[in-house]
C-alpha positions in Angstrom: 0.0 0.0 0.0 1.3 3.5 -0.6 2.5 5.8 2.1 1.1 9.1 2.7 3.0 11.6 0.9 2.7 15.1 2.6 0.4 16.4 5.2 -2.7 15.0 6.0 -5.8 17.2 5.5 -7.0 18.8 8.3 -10.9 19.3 9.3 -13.0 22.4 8.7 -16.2 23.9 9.0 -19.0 25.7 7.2 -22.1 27.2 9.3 -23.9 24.0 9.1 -21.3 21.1 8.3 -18.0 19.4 9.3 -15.9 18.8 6.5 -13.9 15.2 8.7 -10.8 13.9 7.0 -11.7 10.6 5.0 -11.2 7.7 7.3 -12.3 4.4 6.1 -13.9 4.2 9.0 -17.0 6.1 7.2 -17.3 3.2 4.6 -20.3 1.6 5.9 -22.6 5.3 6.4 -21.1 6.8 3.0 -22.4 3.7 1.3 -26.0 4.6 2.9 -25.6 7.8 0.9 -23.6 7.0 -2.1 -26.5 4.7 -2.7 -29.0 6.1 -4.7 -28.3 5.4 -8.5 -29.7 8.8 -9.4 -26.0 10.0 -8.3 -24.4 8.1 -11.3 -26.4 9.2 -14.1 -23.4 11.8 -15.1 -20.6 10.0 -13.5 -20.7 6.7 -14.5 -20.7 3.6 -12.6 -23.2 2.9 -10.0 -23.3 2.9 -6.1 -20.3 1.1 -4.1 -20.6 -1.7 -1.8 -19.5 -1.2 1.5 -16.4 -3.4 1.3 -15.5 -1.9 -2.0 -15.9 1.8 -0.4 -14.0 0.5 2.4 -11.2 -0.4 0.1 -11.3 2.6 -1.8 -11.0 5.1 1.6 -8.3 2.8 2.4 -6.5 3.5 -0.3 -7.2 7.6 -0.8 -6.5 7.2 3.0 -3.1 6.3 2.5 -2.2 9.4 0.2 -1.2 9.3 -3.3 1.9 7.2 -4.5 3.2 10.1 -6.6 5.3 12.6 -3.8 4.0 16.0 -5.7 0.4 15.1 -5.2 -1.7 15.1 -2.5 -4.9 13.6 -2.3 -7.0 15.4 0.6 -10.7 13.4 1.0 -13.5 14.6 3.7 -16.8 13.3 4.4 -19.4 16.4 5.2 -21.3 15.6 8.3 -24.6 17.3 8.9 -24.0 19.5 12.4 -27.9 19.9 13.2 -28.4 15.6 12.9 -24.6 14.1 12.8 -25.2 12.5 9.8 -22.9 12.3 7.0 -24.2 13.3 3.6 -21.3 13.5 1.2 -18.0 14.1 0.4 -15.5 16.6 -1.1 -12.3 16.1 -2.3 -9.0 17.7 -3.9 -5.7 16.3 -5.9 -3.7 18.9 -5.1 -0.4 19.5 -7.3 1.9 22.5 -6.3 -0.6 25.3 -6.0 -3.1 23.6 -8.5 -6.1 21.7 -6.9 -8.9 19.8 -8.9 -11.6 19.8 -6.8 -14.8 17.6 -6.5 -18.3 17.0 -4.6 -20.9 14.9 -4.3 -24.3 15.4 -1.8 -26.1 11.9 -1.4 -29.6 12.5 -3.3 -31.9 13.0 0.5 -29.9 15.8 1.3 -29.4 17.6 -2.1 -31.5 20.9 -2.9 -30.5 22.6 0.4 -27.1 23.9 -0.9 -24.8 22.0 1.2 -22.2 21.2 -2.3 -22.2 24.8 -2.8 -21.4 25.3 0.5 -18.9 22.9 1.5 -17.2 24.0 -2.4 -16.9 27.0 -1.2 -15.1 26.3 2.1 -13.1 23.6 0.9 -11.7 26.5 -2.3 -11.1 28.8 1.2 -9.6 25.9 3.0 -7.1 25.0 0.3 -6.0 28.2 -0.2 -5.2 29.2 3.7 -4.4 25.6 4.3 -2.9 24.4 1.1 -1.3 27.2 -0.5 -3.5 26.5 -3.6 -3.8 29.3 -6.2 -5.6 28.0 -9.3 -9.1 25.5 -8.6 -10.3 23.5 -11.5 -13.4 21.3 -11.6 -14.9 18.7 -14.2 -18.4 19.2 -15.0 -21.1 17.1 -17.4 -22.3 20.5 -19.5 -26.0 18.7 -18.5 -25.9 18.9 -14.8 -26.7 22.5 -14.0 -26.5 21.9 -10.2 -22.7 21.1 -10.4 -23.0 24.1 -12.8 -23.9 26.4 -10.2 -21.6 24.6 -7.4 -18.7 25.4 -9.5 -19.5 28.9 -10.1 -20.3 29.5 -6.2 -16.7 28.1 -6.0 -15.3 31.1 -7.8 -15.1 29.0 -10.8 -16.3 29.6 -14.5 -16.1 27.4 -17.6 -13.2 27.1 -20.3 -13.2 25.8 -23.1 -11.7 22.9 -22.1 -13.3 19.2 -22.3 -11.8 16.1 -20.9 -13.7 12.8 -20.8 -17.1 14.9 -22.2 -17.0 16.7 -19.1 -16.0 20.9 -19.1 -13.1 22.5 -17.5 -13.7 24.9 -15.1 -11.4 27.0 -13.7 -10.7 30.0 -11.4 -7.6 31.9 -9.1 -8.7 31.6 -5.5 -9.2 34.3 -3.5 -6.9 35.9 -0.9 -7.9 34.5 2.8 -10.8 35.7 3.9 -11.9 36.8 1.2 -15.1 34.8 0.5 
């Protein structure tokens, strides 16, 4: 198994969640929200098994094999019940970070992505030194649409895997 390479990513907050460093620990309740199919339909691929997710946090756990990147995971636990209800997540390279969210399907609509994208592009940049966010988005899933852009982000004209580049400088701390 791959050893972590570089500091581990440290917890934050937004008014109503707890952004928790990934633990695989959280296999068995992500599964419980990852489970909807609904959450594939732009993705690909279809809702994890618990073992499998276990496996997979073990692994992102661990850190990425490559020493220039870091792979910082967090599950986003609901403050008013204490339940988690999804994830974010950054590969960050130097002062680059590609960043990425997902809400499980009961808890989506209240804007809790848009909220935890926004603290996690303020975390990275006071915690991580990161200047320059980017984000993959399917050009038909206007929710990520507007996640991205509450991230400071705004499309290119960029395409990888028929999903669009977005991209953006972020902000001094502070400032969001």
């Amino acid at each position: 198994m791959p050893t972590t390479t570089g500091p581990l990513p440290l917890p934050f907050t937004t008014p109503r969640l707890d952004a928790l460093p990934l633990e695989p620990a959280y296999a068995e309740e992500m599964a419980a929200v990852l489970a909807d199919p609904a959450l594939y339909v732009f993705t690909g691929g279809g809702p994890p098994d618990p073992a499998a997710l276990r496996s997979r946090y073990e692994r992102q756990s661990a850190g990425s094999p490559d020493p220039g990147e870091l792979w910082w995971n967090w599950v986003l636990r609901v403050r008013a019940d204490g339940v988690l209800a999804g994830y974010v997540q950054a590969t960050v390279r130097g002062p680059r970070a590609e960043i990425a969210w997902v809400i499980g399907t009961p808890w989506q609509g209240r804007g809790y992505a848009s909220e935890a994208a926004k603290a996690v592009a303020a975390h990275l940049t006071e915690a991580g030194g990161v200047r320059e966010l980017v984000a993959h988005v399917h050009p038909d899933h206007a929710a990520s649409e507007a996640v991205a852009a509450a991230a400071g982000l705004r499309p290119t004209g960029e395409w990888e895997d028929g999903e669009r580049r977005w991209a953006g400088n972020s902000l001094a701390p502070g400032a969001r």
